[in-house]
Structure formats: structure tokens, C-alpha cells
C-alpha positions in Angstrom: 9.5 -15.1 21.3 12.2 -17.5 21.1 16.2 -16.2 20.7 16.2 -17.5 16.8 12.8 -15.5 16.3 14.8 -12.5 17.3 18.1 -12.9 15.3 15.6 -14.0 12.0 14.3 -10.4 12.5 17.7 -8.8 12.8 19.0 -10.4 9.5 15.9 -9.4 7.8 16.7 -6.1 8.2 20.1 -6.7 7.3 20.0 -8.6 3.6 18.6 -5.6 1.8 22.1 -4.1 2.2 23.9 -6.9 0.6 26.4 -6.1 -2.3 30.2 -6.2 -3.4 32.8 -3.8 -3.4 35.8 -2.4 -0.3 33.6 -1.2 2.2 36.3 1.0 3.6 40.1 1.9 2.4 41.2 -0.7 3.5 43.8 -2.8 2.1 41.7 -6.4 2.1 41.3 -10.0 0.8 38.8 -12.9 2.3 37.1 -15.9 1.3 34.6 -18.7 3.3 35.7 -21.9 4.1 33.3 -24.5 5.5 30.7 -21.6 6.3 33.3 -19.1 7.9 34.4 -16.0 6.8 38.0 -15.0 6.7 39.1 -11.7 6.3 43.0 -11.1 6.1 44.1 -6.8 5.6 46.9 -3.9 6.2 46.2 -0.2 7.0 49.5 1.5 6.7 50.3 3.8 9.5 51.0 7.3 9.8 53.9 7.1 12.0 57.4 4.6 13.0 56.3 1.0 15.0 56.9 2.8 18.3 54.0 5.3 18.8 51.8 2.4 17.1 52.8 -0.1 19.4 52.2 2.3 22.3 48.7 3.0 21.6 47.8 -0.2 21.3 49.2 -1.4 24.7 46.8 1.7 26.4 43.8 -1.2 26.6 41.9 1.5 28.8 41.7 4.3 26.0 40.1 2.3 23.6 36.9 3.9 24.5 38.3 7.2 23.7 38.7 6.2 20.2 38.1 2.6 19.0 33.9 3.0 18.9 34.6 6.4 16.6 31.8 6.9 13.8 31.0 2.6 13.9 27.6 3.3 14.2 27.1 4.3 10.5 27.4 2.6 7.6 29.0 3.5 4.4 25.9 4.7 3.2 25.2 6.8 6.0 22.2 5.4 7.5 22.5 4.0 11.4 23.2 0.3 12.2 20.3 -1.3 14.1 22.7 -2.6 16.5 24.8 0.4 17.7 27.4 -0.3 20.1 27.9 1.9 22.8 31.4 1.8 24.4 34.0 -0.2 25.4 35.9 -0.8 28.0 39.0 -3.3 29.2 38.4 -5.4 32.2 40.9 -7.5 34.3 41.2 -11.3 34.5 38.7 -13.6 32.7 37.7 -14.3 29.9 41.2 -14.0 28.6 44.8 -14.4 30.2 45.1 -10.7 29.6 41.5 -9.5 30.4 38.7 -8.7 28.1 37.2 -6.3 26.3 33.2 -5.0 27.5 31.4 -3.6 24.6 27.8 -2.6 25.7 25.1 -2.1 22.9 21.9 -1.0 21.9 19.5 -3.3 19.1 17.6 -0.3 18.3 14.2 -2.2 17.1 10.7 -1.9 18.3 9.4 -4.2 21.3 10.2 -7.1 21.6 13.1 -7.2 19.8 14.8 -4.1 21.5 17.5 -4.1 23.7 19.3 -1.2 26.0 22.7 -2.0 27.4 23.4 -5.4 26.3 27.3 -6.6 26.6 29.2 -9.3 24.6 32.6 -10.0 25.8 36.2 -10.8 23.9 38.6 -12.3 25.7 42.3 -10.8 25.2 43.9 -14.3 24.8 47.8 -13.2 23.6 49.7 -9.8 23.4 53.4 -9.7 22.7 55.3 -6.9 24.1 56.9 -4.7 22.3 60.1 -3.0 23.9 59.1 -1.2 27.5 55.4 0.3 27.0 54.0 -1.3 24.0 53.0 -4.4 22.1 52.9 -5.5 18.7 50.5 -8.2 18.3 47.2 -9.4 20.4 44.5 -11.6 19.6 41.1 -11.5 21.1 38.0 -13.6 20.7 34.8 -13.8 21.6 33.5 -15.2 24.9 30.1 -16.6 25.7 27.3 -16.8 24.0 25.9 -14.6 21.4 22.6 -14.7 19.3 24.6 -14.0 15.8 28.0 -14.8 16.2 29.1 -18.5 16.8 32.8 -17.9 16.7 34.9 -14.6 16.7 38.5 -14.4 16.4 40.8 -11.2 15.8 44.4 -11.6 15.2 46.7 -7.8 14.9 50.0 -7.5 14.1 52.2 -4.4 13.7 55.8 -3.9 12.0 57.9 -1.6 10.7 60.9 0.5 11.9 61.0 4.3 13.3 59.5 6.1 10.3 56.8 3.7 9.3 54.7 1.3 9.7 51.6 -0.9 9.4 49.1 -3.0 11.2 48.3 -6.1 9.7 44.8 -8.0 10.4 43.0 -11.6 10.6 39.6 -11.8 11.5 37.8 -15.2 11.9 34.1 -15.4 12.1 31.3 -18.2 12.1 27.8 -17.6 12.1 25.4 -19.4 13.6 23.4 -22.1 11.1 20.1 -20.3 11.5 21.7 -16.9 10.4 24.3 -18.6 8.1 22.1 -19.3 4.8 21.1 -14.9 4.9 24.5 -14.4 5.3 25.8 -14.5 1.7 29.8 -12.4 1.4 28.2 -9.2 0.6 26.3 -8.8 3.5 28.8 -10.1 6.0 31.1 -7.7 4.3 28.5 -4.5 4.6 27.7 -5.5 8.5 30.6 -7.1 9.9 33.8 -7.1 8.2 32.7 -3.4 7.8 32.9 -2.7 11.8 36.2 -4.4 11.7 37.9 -2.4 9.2 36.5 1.2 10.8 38.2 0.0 14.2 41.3 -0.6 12.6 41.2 2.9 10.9 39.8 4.4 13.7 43.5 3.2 15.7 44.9 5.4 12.5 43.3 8.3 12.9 43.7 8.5 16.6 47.3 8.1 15.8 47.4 11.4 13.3 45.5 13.0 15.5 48.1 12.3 18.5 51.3 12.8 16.3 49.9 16.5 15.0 49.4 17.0 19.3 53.1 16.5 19.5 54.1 18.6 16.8 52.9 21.5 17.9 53.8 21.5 21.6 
């Protein structure tokens, strides 16, 4: 059974999902250009740009929090494709490491798969007084049956009582999944996962400020 066999499967199962609307809270606008999908959005935080900045430099706690609830969709039903966890690794693929994520394509044989990993380079962070940084971009490195091209750009600002994170997040499919990939379904599978990370940073950072308050 040849690779594209495989990912013609996976977007079968994927297209009866299709549709419009937010897919999460989350403040967002996107649009296609020359078969990519741009999405550009804001999740306001729940504390000043220091704590923010902070958590985002801690590349080895991700896995504590960043995977959080991404394995359902809106709907509730489970993904096919549930990722697992996540962890940050020195040195290549990216100046500043990469990112591990191993995952599960939860399918009969032969189209399963236990403990797969795709890689994302961490290519530019931008530091952010002593302990924390407030921008880092990270794309995707090798090869991967569905995504051609990966790119994820985060920015915080604010000042001590607010703040926000601000998001860019580049993909290309590859031709053979392209034409099943109208908006709605890239929205409901992919830009989906993107948004829950983002408010998954959020909540972790309520749940940490409420810690403090109370010690």
C-alpha cells in the first residue's frame, strides 16, 4: 500500500466533518493563497507579559500542558490521529532545538500506526527580559504524509497587567490531499489543533496565577 493510499484513507475520513463557523474562541481571520492556508489570531491573556513570556521560554513543560484535551474535536468525538506528547529536544532541526510530538493514527491495519514522530524545528525565539521570551517561530522538519509545509509564528505584548499572544500559522498541503481539503475542513482538523494549543498556554496560565494567589 503505497504512502498516498494511506493519506487518501485519512482524508476520507476527514471530509464528512467539513463546515464553517470559529472552531474555538478564538479571536481569528484566514484565507488561501495559491493553495495555502493562512490563519492570523489573538487570545488575550489572563495575566501582565511577564508570567506569559515566562511560560513560554519553559520549552520542557510543554508536555505538561500544550497536548491538553487536543484529541477531541468540537463535537466531541476523537481525532483518528491522536497525538501523544511532546517533548523539546536540543540542536537540530532548528537553531534553538525542536519540538518531538509522537502520535497514534488510530485506524485498522494497514493504515494504523503506534508511536509515530513528526518534528518542528524551533527556528527564532526572542528573549524577553532574564527568563522569558516573547516571540518563536517553529516549522516543520522532514517529511510528512499530509503536511507539505508548516510554519508557526507567536508573538506576545502587553505590559504588567495584561496581555495577549498573537498567532500566524502557515500551512500547505500536499497536491494529493489538497483538492479534499476545502477551508472548512482544514479549519475543523487543523487550524482547530492550533487554536486549542494556544488556549491550552491560557489556561495553564490561570491555573498557575490562582497557585500563586493562594500560597
Amino acid at each position: 500500500m503505497t504512502r498516498y493510499a494511506i493519506v487518501a484513507i485519512l482524508v476520507a475520513t476527514f471530509v464528512p466533518y467539513c463546515g464553517y463557523g470559529s472552531p474555538l474562541s478564538v479571536n481569528t481571520s484566514y484565507e488561501t493563497k495559491r493553495d495555502v492556508f493562512i490563519t492570523i489570531g489573538h487570545v488575550t491573556m489572563p495575566c501582565g507579559l511577564e508570567p506569559l513570556t515566562e511560560l513560554a521560554a519553559r520549552f520542557e513543560s510543554y508536555r505538561d500542558w500544550a497536548l491538553r484535551g487536543i484529541n477531541k474535536k468540537a463535537s466531541g468525538k476523537a481525532f483518528i490521529i491522536k497525538l501523544l506528547d511532546v517533548a523539546h529536544r536540543p540542536g537540530t532541526p532548528g537553531p534553538q532545538g525542536h519540538f518531538s510530538i509522537t502520535f497514534d493514527v488510530d485506524l485498522s491495519w494497514p493504515f494504523r500506526e503506534r508511536g509515530s514522530t513528526i518534528k518542528f524545528g524551533v527556528d527564532r525565539v526572542r528573549r524577553y527580559k532574564q527568563n522569558g521570551i516573547d516571540r518563536m517561530s517553529v516549522s516543520l522538519f522532514g517529511v510528512n504524509r499530509l503536511i507539505k509545509r508548516f510554519e508557526l509564528e507567536l508573538t506576545a505584548d502587553g505590559d504588567q497587567v495584561s496581555s495577549r499572544l498573537a498567532f500566524k500559522a502557515v500551512v500547505k498541503l500536499h497536491p494529493v490531499v489538497d483538492t479534499f481539503f476545502p477551508i472548512g475542513v482544514y479549519r475543523k482538523n487543523i487550524e482547530y489543533r492550533i487554536a486549542k494549543v494556544v488556549l491550552n498556554l491560557r489556561d495553564q496560565l490561570a491555573r498557575t496565577m490562582t497557585k500563586d494567589s493562594v500560597k
